[in-house]
N, CA and C atoms as a LAMMPS dump frame, in Angstrom:
ITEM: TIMESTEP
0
ITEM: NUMBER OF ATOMS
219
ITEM: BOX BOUNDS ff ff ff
-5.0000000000000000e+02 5.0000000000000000e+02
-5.0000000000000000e+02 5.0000000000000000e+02
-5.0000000000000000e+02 5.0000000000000000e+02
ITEM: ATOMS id mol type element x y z
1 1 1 N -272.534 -421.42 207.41
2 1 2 C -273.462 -422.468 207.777
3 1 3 C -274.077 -423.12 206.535
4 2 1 N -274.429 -422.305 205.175
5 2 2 C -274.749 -422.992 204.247
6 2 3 C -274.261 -424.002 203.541
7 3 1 N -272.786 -423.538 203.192
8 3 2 C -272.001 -424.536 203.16
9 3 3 C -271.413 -425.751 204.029
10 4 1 N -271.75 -425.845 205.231
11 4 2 C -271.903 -427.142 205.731
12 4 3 C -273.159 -427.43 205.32
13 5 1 N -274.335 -426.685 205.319
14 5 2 C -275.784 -427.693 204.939
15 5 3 C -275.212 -428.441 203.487
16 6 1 N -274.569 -427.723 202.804
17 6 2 C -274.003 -428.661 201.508
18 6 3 C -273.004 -429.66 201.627
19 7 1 N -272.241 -429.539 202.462
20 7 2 C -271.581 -431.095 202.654
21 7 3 C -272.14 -431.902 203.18
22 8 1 N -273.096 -431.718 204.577
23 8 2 C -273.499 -432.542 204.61
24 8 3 C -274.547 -433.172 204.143
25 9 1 N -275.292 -432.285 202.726
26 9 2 C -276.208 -432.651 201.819
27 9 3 C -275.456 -433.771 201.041
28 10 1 N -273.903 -433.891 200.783
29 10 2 C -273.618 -435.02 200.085
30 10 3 C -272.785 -435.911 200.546
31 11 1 N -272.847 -435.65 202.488
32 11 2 C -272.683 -437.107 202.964
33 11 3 C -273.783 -437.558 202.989
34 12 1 N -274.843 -437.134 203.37
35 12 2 C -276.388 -437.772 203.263
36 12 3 C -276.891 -438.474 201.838
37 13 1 N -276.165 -438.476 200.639
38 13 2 C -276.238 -439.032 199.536
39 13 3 C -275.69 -440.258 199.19
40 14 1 N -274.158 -439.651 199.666
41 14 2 C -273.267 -440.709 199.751
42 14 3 C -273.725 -441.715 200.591
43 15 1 N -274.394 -441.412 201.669
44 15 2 C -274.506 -442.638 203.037
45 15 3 C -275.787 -443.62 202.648
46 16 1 N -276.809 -442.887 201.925
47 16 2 C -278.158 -443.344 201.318
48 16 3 C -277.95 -444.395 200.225
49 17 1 N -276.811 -443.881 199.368
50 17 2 C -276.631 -444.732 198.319
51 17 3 C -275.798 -446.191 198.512
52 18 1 N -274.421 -445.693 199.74
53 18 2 C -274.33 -446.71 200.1
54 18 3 C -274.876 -448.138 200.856
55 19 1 N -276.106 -447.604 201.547
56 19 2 C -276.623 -448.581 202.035
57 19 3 C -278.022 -449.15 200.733
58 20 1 N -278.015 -448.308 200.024
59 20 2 C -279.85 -448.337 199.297
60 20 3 C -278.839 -449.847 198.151
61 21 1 N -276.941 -449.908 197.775
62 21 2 C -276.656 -450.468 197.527
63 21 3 C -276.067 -451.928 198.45
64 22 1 N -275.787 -451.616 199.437
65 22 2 C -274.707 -452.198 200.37
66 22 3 C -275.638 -453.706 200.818
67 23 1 N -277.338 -452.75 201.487
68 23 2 C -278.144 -453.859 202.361
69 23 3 C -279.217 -454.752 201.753
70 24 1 N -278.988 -454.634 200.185
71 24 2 C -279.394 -455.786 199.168
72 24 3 C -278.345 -456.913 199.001
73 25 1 N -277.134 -456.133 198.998
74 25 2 C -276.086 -457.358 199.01
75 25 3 C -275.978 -457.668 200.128
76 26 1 N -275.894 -457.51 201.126
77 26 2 C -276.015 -458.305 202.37
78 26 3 C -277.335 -459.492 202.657
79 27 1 N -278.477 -458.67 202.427
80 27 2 C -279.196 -459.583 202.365
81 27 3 C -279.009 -460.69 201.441
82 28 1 N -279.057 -460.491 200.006
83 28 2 C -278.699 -461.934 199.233
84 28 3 C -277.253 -462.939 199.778
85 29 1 N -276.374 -462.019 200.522
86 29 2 C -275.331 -462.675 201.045
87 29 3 C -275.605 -463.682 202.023
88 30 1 N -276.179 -462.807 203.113
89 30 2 C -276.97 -463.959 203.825
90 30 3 C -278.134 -464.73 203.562
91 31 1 N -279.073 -464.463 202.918
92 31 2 C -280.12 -465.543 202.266
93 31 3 C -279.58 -466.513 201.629
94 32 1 N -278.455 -466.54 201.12
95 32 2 C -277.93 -468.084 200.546
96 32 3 C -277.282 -468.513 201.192
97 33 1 N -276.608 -468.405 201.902
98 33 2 C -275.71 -468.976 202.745
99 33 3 C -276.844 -470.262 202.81
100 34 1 N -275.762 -471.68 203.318
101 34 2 C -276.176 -472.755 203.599
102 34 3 C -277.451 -472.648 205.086
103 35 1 N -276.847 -471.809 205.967
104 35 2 C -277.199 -471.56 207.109
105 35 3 C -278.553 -470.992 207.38
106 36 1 N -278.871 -470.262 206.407
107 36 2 C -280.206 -469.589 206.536
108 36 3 C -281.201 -470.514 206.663
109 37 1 N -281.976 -469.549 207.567
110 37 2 C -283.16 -470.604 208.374
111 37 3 C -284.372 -470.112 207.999
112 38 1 N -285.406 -470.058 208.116
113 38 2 C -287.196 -469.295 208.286
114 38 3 C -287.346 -467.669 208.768
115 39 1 N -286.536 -468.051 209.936
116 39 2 C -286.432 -466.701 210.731
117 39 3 C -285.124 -465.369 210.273
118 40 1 N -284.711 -466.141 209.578
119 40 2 C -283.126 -465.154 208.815
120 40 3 C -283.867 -464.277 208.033
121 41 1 N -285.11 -465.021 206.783
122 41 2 C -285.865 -464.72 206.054
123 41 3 C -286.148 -463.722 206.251
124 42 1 N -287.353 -463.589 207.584
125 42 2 C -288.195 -463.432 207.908
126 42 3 C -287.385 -461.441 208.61
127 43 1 N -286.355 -461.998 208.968
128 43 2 C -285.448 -460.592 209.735
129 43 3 C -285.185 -460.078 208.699
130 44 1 N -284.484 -460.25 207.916
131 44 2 C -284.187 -459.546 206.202
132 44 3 C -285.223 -458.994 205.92
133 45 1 N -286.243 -459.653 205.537
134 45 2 C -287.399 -458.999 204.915
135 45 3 C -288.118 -458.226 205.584
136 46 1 N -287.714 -457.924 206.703
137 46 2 C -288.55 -456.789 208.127
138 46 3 C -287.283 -455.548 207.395
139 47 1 N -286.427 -456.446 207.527
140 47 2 C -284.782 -455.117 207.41
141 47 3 C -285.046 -454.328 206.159
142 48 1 N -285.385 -455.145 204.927
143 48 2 C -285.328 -453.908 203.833
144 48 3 C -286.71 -453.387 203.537
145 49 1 N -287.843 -453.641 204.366
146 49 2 C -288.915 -453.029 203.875
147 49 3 C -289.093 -451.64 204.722
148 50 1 N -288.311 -451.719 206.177
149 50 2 C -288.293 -450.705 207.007
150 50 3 C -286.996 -449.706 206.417
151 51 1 N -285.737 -450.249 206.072
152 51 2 C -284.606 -449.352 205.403
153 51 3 C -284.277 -449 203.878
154 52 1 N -285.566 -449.432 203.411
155 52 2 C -284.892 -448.997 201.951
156 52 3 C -285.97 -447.731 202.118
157 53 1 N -287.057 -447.337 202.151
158 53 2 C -287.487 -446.171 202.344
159 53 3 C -287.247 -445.097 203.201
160 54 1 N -286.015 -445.578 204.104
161 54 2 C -285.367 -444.531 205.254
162 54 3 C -283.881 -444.604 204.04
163 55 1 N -283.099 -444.937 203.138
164 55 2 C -282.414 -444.873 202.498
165 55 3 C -282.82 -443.91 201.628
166 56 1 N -284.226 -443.894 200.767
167 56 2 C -284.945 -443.423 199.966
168 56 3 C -284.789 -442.128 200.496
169 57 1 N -285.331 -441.755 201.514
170 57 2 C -285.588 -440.85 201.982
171 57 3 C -283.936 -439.805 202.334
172 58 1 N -282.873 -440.355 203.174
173 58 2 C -281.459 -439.939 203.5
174 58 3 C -281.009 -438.998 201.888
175 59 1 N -281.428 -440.048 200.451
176 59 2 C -280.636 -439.219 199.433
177 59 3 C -281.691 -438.018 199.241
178 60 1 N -282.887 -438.194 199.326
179 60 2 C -283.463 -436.859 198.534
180 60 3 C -283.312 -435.97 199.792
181 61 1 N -283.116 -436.384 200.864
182 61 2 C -282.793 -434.883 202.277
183 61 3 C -281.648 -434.576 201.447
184 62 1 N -280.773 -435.373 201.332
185 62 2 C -279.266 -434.568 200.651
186 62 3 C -279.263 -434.143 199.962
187 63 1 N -280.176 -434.505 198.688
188 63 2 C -280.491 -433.454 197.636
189 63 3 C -280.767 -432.794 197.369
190 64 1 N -281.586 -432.102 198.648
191 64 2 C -282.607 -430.847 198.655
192 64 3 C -281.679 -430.085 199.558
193 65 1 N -280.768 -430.813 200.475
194 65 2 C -279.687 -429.81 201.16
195 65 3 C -278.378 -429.166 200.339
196 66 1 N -277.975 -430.364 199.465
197 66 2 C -277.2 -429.957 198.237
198 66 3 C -277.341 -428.894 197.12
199 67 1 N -278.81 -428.826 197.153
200 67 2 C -279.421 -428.11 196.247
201 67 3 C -280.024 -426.503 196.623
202 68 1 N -279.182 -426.642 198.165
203 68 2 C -279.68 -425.232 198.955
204 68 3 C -280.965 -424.919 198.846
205 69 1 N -282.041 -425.958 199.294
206 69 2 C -282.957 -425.705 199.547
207 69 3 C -283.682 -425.084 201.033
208 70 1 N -282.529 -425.691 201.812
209 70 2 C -282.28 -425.275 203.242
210 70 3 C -281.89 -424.08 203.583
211 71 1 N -281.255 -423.087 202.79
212 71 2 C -280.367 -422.125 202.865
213 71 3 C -281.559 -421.304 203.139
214 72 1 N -281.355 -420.444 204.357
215 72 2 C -281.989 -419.006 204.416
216 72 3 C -281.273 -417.843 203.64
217 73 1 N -282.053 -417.244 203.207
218 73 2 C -281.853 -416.119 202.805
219 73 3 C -281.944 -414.705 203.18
């Protein structure tokens, strides 16, 4: 069992980092677009103030699961 708490300590890293990278570029992807409106803004900027600290949060769970902090002894 410990050793799954460690893999999935570094899918939880992997998944954190990909988005803590992924949903900045999305957002600037869509903020320039020709198309963007007031309200595109306005959804983006709800999106990364609520997910970059749930991102924040996904790598250091993995790190502390990676780091067998979870592990009973």
């Amino acid at each position: 069992m410990n050793a799954l708490k460690k893999i999935l300590g570094l899918v939880w890293m992997l998944t954190g980092l990909a988005l803590m990278v992924g949903l900045p570029y999305e957002t600037i992807k869509k903020l320039t677009s020709n198309t963007a409106g007031a309200e595109d803004y306005v959804f983006w900027l709800v999106i990364m103030v609520i997910f970059l600290p749930i991102t924040a949060g996904l790598i250091l769970f993995g790190r502390y699961a990676w780091a067998g902090e979870y592990d009973k002894n």
